[in-house]
C-alpha positions, 0 to 999 in steps of 0.5 A: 943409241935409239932415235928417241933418246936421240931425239931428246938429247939433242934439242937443235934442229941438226946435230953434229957427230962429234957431238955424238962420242960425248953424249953418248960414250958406252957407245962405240963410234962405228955404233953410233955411225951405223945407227946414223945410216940407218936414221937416214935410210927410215927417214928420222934424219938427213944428212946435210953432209959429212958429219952434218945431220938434219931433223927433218920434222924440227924447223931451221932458217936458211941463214941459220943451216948457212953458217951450220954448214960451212964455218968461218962463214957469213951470209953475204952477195945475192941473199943478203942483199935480197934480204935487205931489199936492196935488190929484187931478184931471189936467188936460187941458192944462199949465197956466203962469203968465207976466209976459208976454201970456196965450196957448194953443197948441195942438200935437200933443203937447198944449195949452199954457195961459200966464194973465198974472199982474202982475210982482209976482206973478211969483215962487216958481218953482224951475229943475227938470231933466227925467230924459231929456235933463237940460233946465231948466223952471220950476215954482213952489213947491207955496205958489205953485202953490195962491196961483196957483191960487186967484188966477187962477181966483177961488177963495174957499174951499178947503173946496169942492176936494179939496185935500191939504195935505201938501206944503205948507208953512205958513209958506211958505204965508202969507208969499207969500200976503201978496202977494195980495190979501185974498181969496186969504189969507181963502180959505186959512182951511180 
């Protein structure tokens, strides 16, 4: 396997190795991890983690890496709610909710936070595409997001948070806040 017919094969920004035994079967798969070191150590790519290959001149939204790196996943807390203006801060590292294990992983394009939320919980997310290369990401609903957030971080009132109530939507709002515990839905009350 050379880079360039690497390079032509594979279209998307990052590629996945297992993807590699199948697009390039006369290759043996020790064959194709060495050439895979070596990509990485001339620069022609970036390993983003185990099994996870980025290319660096091609392109990729945040939101679209979050849901590559760590699947079930969707992008929820601090990021979704920046992303919908509900609060001001920028957070330093895209912030998801997952069913699975909670995780980080930190990369050269940024560090990635997974927090594990109950299976119940795990709803009100929407597939979005990015602009540049039409790829899917998950993003919880403006309601979800703020529910998240004050569930995962354990916060009890809002009226300490500048927090811009335009986006959301009440009804929306209280009908999954019903999910949560009592805390969550008395915090709400601003």
């Amino acid at each position: 396997m050379t880079f360039t017919a690497l390079l032509s094969t594979i279209s998307t920004p990052y590629l996945h190795t297992y993807q590699l035994a199948r697009l390039f079967p006369s290759e043996s798969p020790k064959t194709l991890t060495v050439q895979l070191t070596r990509f990485v150590g001339r620069g022609l790519l970036i390993r983003l983690k185990r099994g996870i290959y980025l290319f660096p001149e091609r392109s990729i939204d945040e939101l679209t890496l979050a849901s590559v790196l760590y699947h079930p996943s969707y992008v929820s807390l601090e990021t979704a709610l920046h992303v919908y203006g509900i609060i001001p801060d920028i957070p330093s590292t895209v912030t998801s909710i997952t069913p699975t294990t909670s995780n980080t992983f930190i990369t050269p394009r940024g560090t990635y936070t997974y927090s594990r939320i109950h299976t119940r919980l795990y709803f009100g997310y929407h597939i979005h595409t990015d602009a540049t290369n039409q790829l899917p990401y998950n993003l919880a609903e403006p309601e979800k997001a703020l529910l998240d957030w004050m569930y995962m971080r354990t916060i009890r009132h809002l009226h300490t948070f500048r927090v811009d109530f335009s986006s959301v939507n009440r009804k929306r709002l209280t009908l999954f806040s019903k999910e949560y515990p009592s805390w969550v839905q008395e915090g709400l009350h601003v």
